[in-house]
N, CA and C of each residue as an Amber inpcrd file, in Angstrom:
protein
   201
  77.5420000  96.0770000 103.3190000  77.8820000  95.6570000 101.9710000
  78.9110000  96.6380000 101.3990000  79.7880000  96.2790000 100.4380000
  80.7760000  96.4690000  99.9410000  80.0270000  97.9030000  98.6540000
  80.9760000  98.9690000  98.4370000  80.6740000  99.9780000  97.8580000
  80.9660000  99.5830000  96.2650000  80.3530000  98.7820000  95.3430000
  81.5810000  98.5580000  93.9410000  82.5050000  99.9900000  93.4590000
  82.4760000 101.2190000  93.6540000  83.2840000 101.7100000  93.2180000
  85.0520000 101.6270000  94.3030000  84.8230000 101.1560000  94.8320000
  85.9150000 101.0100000  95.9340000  86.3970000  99.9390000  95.5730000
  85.7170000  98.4250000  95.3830000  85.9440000  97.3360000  94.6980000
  86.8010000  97.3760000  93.8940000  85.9530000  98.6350000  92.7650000
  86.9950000  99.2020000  91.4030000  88.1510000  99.3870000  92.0590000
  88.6520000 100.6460000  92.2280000  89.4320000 101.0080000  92.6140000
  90.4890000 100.0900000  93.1830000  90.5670000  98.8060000  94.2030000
  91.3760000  97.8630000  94.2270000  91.6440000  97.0980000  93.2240000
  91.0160000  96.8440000  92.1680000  91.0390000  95.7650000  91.1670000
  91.1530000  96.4440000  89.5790000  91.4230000  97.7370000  89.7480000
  91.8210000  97.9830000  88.1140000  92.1420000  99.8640000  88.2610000
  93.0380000 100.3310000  87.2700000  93.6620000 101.3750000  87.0180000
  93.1540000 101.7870000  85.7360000  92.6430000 103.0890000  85.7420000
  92.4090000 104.0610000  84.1690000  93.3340000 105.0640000  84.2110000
  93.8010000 104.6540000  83.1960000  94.5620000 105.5790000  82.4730000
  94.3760000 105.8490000  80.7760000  94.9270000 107.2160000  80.7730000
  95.1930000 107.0770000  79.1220000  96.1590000 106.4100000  78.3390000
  96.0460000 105.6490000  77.6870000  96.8480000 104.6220000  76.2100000
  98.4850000 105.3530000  76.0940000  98.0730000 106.5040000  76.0580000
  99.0180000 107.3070000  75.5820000 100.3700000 107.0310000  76.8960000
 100.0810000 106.9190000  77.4260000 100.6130000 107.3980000  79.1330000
 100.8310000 106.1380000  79.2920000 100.5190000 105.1440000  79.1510000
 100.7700000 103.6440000  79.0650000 101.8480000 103.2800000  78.5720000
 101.8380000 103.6990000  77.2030000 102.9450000 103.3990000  75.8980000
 103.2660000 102.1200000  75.8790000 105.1550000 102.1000000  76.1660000
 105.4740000 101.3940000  76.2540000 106.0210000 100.3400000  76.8150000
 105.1990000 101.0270000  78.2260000 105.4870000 100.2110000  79.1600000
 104.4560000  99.0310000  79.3960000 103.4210000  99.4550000  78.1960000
 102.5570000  97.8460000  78.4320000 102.4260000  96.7850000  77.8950000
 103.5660000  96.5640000  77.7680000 104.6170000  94.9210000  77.2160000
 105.2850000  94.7270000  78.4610000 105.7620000  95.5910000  79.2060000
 106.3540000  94.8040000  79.9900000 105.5630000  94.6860000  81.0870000
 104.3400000  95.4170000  81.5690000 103.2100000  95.1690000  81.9710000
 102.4140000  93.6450000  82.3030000 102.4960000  93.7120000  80.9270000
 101.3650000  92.5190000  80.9140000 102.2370000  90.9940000  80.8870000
 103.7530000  91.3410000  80.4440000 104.7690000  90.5310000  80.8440000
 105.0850000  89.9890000  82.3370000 105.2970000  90.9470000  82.9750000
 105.4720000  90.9160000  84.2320000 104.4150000  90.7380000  85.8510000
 103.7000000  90.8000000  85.0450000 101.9930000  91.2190000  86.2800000
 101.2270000  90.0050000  85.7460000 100.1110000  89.7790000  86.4130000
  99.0820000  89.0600000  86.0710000  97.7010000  90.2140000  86.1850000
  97.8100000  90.4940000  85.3160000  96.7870000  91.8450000  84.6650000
  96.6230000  91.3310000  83.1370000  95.0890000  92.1310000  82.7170000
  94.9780000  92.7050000  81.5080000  94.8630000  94.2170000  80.8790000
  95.4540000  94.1240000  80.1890000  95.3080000  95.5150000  79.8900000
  93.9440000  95.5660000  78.5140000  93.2890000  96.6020000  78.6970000
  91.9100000  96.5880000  77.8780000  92.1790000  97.7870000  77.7990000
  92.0520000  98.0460000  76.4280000  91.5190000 100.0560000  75.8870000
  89.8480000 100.2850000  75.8440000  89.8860000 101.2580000  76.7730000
  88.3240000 101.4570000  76.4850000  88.1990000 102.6630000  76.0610000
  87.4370000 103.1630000  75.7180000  86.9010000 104.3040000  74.8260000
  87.3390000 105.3700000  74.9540000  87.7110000 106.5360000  74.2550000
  88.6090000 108.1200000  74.2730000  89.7950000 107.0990000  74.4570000
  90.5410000 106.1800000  73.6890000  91.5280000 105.8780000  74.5350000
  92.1560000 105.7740000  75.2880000  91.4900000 105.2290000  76.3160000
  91.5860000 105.4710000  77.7600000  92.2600000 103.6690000  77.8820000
  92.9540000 103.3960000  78.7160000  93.1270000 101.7900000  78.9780000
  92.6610000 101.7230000  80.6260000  92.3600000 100.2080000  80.7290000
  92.0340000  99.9430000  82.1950000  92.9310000  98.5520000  82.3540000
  93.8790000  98.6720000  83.0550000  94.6460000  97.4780000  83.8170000
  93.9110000  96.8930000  84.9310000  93.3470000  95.5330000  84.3590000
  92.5390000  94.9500000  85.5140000  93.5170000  93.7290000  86.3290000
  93.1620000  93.6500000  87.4890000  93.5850000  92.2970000  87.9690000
  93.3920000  92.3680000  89.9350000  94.0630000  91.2370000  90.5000000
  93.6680000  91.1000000  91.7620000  94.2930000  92.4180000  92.3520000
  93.6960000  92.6310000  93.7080000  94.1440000  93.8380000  94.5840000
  95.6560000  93.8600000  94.7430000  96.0560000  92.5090000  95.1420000
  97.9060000  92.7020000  95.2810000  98.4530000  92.9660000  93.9050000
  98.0940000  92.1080000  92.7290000  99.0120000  93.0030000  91.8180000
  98.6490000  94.2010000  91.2090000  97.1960000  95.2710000  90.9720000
  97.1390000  96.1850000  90.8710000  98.0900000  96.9130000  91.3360000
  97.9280000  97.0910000  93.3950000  99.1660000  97.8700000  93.6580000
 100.6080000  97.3070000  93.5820000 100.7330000  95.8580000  92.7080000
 102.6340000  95.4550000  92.1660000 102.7630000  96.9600000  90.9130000
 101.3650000  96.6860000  90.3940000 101.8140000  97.6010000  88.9370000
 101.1640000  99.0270000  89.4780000 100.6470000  99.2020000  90.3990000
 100.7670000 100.7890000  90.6820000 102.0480000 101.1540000  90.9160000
 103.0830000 100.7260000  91.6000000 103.9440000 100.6680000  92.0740000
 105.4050000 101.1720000  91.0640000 105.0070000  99.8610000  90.0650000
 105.8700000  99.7330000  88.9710000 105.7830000 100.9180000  88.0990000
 104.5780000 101.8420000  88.3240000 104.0510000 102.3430000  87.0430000
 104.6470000 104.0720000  87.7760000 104.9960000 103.9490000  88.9020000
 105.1640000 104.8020000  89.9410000 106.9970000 105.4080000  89.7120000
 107.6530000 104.0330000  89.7170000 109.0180000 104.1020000  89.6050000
 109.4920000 104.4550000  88.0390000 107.9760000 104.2690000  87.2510000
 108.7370000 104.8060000  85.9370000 108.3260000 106.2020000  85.2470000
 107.9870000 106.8100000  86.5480000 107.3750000 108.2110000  86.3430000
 106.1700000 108.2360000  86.0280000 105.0630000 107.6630000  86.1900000
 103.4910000 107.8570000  85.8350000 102.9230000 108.0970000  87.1390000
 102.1010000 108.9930000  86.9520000 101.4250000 109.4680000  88.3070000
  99.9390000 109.0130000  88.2020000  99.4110000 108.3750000  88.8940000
  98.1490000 107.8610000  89.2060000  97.0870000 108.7440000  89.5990000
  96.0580000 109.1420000  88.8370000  94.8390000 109.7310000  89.2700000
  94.2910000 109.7640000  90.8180000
């Protein structure tokens, strides 16, 4: 059986809000994700395994470094 934190990990990104900015218009423009703020202002970009890593990717080329 499948580990859910690994699950996580394919299917959604935490980050802080802050660190997001303004790139999450064109985010949620461009991807088939949601973006949700969860608590300490933290956001979580959810969506399927291929576009997580489209917008890891994206989030990569615009200087954000991934946990």
């Amino acid at each position: 059986m499948s580990d859910p934190s690994q699950l996580r990990d394919s299917t959604e990104i935490v980050l802080p809000c802050a660190t997001l900015g303004e790139l999450r218009d064109d985010i949620e423009s461009q991807f088939t994700v949601s973006v949700v703020a969860g608590t300490e202002a933290c956001c979580r970009i959810i969506g399927s395994p291929v576009e997580i890593k489209a917008v890891s990717d994206y989030l990569a080329r615009h200087g954000v470094s991934l946990p």
